[in-house]
C-alpha positions, 0 to 999 in steps of 0.5 A, a space after each residue: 990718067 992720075 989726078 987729084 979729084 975733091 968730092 963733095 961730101 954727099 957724093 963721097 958718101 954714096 960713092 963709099 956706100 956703092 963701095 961697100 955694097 959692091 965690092 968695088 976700089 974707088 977706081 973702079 966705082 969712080 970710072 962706072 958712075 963717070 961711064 954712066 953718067 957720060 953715056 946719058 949725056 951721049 944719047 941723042 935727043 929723039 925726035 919730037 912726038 907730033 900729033 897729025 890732024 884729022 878729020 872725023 867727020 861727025 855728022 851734023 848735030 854731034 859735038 865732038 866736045 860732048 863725046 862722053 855724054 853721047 857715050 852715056 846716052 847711048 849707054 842708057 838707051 841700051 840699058 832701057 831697051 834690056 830692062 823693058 825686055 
């Protein structure tokens, strides 16, 4: 198909240098960034990532808020134990 297309002067500018850097016509490095841009446009949209609930089962007393400092705790208990050995 022939047609006449006006290209923005920053668009013609990068379409010139992708020209240059890889040997290409205008035609064909007009059709390669028209395929690649078509072919974002054709993927279909993935299904939305959702997050399934679930219990834990904490025992009474733990928070599970406070999770990093039980974490701590224990870490420091650990290290008492070895250093008193």
């Amino acid at each position: 198909m022939r047609t006449t297309l006006t290209l923005d002067p920053d668009v013609a500018q990068k379409l010139k240098r992708r020209m240059a850097d890889q040997k290409l016509t205008l035609k064909d490095a007009v059709n390669r960034a028209l395929r690649a841009g078509l072919a974002v446009e054709e993927r279909k949209p993935k299904a939305p990532f959702k997050v399934k609930a679930h219990a834990f089962g904490f025992r009474p007393g733990i928070d599970p808020d406070k999770m990093n400092q039980l974490s701590d705790d224990l870490e420091v208990e650990d290290f008492l134990a070895k250093w008193r050995r």
